[in-house]
C-alpha positions in Angstrom: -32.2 33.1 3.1 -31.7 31.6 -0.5 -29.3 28.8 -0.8 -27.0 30.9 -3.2 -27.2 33.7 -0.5 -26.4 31.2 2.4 -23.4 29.5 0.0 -22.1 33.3 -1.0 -21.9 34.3 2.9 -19.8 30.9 3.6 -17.0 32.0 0.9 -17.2 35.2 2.2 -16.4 34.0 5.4 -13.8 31.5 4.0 -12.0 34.4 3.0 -12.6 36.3 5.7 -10.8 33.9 7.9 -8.1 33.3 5.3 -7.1 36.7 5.4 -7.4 36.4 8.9 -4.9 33.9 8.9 -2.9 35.0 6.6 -2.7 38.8 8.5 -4.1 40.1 5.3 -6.9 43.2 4.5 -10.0 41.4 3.1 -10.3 44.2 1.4 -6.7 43.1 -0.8 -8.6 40.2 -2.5 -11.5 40.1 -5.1 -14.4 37.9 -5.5 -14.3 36.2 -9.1 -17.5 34.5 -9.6 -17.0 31.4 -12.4 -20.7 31.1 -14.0 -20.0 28.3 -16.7 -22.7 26.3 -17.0 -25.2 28.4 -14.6 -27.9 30.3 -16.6 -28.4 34.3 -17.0 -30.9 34.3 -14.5 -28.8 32.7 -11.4 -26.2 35.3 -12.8 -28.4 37.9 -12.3 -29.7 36.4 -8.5 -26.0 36.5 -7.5 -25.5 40.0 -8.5 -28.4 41.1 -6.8 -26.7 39.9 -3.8 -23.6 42.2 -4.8 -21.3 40.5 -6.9 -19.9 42.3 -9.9 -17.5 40.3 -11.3 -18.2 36.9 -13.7 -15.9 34.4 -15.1 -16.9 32.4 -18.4 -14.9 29.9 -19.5 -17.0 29.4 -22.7 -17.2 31.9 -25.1 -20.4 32.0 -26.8 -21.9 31.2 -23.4 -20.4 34.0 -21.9 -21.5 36.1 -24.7 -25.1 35.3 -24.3 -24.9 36.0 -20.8 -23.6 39.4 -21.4 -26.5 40.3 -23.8 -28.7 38.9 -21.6 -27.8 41.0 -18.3 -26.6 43.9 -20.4 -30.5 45.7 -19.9 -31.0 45.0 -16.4 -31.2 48.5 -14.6 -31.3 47.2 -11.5 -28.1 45.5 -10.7 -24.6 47.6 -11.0 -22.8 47.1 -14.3 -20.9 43.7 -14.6 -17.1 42.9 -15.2 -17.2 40.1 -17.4 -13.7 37.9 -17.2 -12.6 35.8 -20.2 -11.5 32.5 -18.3 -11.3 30.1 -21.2 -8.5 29.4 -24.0 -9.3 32.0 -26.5 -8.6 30.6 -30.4 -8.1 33.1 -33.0 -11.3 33.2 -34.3 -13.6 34.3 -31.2 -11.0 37.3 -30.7 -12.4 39.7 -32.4 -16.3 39.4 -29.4 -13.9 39.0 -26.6 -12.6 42.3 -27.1 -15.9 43.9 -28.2 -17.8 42.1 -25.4 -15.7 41.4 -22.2 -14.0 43.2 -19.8 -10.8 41.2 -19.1 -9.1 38.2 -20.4 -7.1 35.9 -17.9 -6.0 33.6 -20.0 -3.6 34.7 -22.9 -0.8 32.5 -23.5 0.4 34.0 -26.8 1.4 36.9 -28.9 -0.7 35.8 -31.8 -4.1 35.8 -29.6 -2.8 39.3 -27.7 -2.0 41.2 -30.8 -5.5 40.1 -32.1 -7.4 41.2 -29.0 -5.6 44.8 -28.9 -6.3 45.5 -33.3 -9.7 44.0 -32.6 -10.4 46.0 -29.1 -12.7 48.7 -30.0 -11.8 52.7 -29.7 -14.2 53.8 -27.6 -13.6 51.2 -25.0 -10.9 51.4 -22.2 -7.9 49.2 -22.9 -9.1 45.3 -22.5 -7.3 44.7 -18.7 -5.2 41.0 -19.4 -3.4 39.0 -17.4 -1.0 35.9 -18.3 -1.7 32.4 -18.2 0.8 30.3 -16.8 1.2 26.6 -16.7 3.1 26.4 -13.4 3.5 23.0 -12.9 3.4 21.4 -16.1 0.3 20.3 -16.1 -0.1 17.8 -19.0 -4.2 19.3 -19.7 -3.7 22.9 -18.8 -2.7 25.8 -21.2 -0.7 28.3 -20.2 3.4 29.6 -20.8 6.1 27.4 -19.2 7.3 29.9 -16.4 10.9 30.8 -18.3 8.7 32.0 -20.8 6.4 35.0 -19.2 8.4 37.5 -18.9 9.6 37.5 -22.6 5.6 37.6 -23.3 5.3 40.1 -20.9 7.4 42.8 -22.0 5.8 42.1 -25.6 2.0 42.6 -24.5 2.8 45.3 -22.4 3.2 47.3 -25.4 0.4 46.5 -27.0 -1.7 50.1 -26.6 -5.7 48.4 -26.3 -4.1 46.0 -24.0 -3.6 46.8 -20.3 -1.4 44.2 -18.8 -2.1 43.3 -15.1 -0.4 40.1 -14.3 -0.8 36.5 -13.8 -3.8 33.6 -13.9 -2.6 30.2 -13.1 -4.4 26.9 -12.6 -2.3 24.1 -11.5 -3.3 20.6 -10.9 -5.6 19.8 -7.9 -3.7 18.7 -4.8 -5.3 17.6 -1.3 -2.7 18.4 0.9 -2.6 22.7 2.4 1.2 22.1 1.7 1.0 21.0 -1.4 -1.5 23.8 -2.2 0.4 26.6 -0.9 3.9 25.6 -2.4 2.3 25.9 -5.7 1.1 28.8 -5.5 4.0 30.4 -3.9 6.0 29.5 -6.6 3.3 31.9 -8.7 3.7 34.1 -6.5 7.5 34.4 -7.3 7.1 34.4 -10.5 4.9 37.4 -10.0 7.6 39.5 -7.9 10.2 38.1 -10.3 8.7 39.9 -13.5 8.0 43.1 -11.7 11.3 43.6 -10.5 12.6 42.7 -14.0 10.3 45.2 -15.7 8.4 47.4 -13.3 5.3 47.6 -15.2 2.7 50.2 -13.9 -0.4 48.0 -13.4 1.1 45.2 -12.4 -1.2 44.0 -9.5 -3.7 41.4 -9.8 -2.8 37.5 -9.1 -5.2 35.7 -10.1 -4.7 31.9 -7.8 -7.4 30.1 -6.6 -10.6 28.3 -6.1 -13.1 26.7 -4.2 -10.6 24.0 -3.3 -7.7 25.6 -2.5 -8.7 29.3 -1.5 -7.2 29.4 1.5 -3.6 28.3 0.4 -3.7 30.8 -2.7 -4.9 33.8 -0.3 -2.2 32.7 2.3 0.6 32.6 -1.1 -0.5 36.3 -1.6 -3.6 36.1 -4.6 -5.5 39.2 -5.1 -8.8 37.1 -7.3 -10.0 34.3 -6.5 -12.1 32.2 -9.3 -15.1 30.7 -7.2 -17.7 28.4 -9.0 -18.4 25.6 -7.2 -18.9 27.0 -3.8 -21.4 29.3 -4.9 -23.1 26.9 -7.8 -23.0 23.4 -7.0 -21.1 21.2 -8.2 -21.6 20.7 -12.5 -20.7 18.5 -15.2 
């Protein structure tokens, strides 16, 4: 067994006993691979070995990755995940090129990714980035601001609005962890009550760290990188 098939299986059974755990179907949460840093070809090694779905942070990295991969009969088509903060001037290949964008934080950047979202595409699938906890180095909304946003992307036509990415600063403690993220979580029921959008479903919480605290708060895809990678700089 390869070391990234031996490091896949133990995050697959991380989450296996999460759900456990947390009396959740395994089925209810998605596997979000985060390939910053790795190279095209350990990309393509994991998806031999069934995952689908990639998460660049960078996006020039992520867009030679894509090229890369796009030719290889072999391996199921990918879902390629925008991760990073996206700046006005790379909007225009994250619509053409990827698949969904976790991380928009303002009308500016969602109005540009819908005009620039090409026709014979589906809508690009989004969700909101949210800055839970006030993290001080993380983008993101300030929670009483989301819903506002919300409502405004939702009718944005390219744009399919799914719900919500967060990444809140690391804690140690399970408690700590899983009040976080319940908070999200809140916020998540909160805006779908408000507004009852039609695709709103995806929760995006957690990674290698805390996995088991997001899955217990209720997230639906986690963003794994260094469990299956290594650690990197």
């Amino acid at each position: 067994m390869s070391h990234l098939e031996n490091n896949l299986q133990t995050v697959q059974q991380r989450i296996e006993n999460a759900c456990l755990a947390s009396a959740r179907d395994v089925a209810s949460i998605q596997l979000l691979a985060v390939s910053k840093t790795v190279s095209a070809q350990t990309v393509q090694a994991l998806a031999e070995l069934g995952v689908r779905d990639f998460g660049e942070n960078y996006i020039q990295e992520g867009l030679d990755k894509i090229n890369a991969l796009a030719g290889v009969a072999h391996i199921q088509p990918l879902r390629w995940y925008c991760i990073g903060p996206v700046q006005s001037n790379k909007t225009k290949w994250v619509a053409e090129k990827f698949d969904w964008v976790l991380s928009v934080d303002r009308l500016k950047i969602a109005q540009r990714l819908n005009d620039q979202r090409p026709e014979h595409l589906p809508p690009l699938q989004v969700c909101l980035q949210v800055n839970v906890d006030a993290g001080v180095n993380k983008s993101g909304l300030s929670p009483q601001d989301v819903s506002a946003l919300a409502l405004e992307v939702s009718q944005l036509e390219r744009l399919c609005l799914r719900g919500l990415m967060t990444i809140p600063e690391p804690q140690t403690c399970f408690e700590d962890q899983l009040a976080v993220h319940q908070r999200t979580r809140a916020l998540f029921d909160e805006i779908q009550a408000k507004h009852s959008f039609a695709q709103w479903d995806t929760l995006s919480m957690g990674m290698t760290a805390d996995l088991e605290a997001a899955v217990q708060a209720g997230s639906t895809l986690l963003r794994i990188g260094t469990a299956l990678f290594g650690s990197r700089n």
